[in-house]
C-alpha positions, -999 to 999 in steps of 0.1 A, spaced: -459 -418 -386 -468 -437 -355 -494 -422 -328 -466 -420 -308 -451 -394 -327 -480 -381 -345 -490 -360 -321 -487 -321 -314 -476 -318 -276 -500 -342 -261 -508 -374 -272 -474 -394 -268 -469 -379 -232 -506 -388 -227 -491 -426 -225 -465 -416 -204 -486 -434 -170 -490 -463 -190 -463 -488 -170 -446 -512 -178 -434 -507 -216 -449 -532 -223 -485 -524 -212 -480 -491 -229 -466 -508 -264 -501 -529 -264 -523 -499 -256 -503 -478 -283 -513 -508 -309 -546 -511 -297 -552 -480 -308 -539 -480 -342 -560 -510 -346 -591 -497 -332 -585 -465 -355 -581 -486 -386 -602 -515 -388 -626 -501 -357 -634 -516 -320 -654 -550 -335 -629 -560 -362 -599 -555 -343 -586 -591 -324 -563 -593 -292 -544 -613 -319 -540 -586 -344 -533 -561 -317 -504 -587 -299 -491 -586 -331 -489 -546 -340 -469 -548 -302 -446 -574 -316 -458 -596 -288 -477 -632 -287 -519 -629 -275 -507 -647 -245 -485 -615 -235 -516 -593 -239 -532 -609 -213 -504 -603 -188 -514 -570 -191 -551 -561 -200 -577 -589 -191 -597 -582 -223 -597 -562 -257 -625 -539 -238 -602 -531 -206 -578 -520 -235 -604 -499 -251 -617 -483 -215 -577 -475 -208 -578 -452 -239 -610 -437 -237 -603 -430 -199 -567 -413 -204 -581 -390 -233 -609 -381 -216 -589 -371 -191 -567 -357 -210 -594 -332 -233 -609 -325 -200 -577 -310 -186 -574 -291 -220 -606 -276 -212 -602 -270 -179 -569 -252 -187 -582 -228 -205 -611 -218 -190 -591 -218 -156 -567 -190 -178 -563 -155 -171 -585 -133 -190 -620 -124 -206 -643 -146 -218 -640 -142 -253 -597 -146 -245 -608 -179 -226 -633 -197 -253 -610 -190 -284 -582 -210 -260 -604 -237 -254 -609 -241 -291 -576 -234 -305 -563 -259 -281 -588 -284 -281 -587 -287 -320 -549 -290 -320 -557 -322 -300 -580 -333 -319 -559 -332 -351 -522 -337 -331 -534 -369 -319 -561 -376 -349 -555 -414 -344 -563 -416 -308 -589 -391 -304 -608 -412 -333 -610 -440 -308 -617 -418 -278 -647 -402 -293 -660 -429 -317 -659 -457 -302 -679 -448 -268 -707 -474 -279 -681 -503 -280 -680 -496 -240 -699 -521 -216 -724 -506 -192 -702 -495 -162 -669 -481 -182 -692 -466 -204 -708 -445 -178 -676 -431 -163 -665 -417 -197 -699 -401 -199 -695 -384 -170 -657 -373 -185 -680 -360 -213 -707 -344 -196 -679 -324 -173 -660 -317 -207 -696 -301 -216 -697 -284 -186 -659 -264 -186 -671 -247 -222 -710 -242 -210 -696 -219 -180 -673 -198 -206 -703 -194 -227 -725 -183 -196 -695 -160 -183 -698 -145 -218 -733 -138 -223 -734 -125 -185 -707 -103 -192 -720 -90 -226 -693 -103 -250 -711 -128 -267 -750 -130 -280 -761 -167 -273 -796 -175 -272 -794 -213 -264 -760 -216 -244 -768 -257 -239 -770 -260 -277 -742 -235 -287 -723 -256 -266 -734 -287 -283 -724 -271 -311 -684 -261 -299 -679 -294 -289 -688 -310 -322 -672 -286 -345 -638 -297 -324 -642 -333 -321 -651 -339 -358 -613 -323 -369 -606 -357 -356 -626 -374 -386 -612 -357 -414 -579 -337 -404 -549 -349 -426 -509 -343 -416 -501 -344 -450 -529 -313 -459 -526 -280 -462 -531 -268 -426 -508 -276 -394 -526 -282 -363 -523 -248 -349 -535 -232 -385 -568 -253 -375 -569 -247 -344 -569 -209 -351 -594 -207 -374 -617 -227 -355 -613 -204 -324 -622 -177 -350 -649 -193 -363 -663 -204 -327 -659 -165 -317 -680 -155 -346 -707 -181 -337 -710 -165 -304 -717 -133 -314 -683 -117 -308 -679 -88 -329 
């Protein structure tokens, strides 16, 4: 299964503003690279040659391996913050509103296992500048769950004595389904991501 098609309603349409075909079939084979043999090992070579393309191609497109790397960690940070934002933008109560973010933000996370390794791993492989404007994706990610915590506890549905930690806590719960979650294991993406909005809404304090 390619990451393409590995993914659970998100991560092949994620590439979708990647133009020309091109450009997109090198980013998609970055990533597999990046995912198997990690940011450092990977060469433009082996990633021209996942694409079917020569290294000199590559460089049509992408000026170096870490433009390629900021390109991917830039879409899915967009892309988890708009999850986020979704939910917590949703209809409903606050307890209704965190399990969404959860449920949804797991399915991500294992959906698109391959790219959201990357995305969340591989920050440190960054240079100074791109690596500041995913930490600001990250710190706004933070943000969208912190304010459905703090609507909770305001609003009496959830006991949470450290919100900033609890959050701390959300976040990493999701983001490691990336590490471990298997297609061929016993859960789908949406069995995860339903038991992790359960298990999140029992951390809070949700009775």
């Amino acid at each position: 299964m390619t990451t393409a098609e590995e993914t659970t309603g998100g991560e092949a349409s994620a590439w979708g503003e990647v133009t020309p075909d091109a450009a997109r079939r090198l980013l998609i084979a970055a990533v597999e690279a990046f995912a198997e043999r990690g940011y450092h090992a990977t060469t433009t070579r082996d990633i021209a040659g996942r694409a079917g393309m020569s290294p000199a191609a590559l460089y049509i497109h992408y000026k170096t391996k870490e433009e390629l790397l900021h390109r991917i960690s830039r879409i899915g940070h967009a892309k988890a913050l708009e999850i986020l934002q979704t939910a917590a933008r949703r209809e409903g109560t606050a307890t209704e509103r965190l399990a969404d973010q959860v449920s949804s933000f797991v399915r991500w996370h294992a959906g698109g296992r391959t790219t959201a390794r990357v995305v969340q791993y591989e920050l440190d492989s960054l240079g100074p500048e791109a690596r500041k404007e995913i930490l600001a994706l990250r710190r706004q990610c933070d943000a969208e769950v912190r304010a459905v915590i703090e609507d909770g506890v305001a609003a009496g549905e959830f006991d949470v004595l450290d919100v900033k930690g609890t959050t701390l806590a959300v976040l990493s719960l999701c983001i490691d389904v990336a590490r471990w979650f298997n297609v061929e294991g016993p859960w789908t993406p949406d069995e995860v991501g339903a038991l992790y909005a359960d298990l999140v809404l029992r951390m809070v304090g949700v009775k």
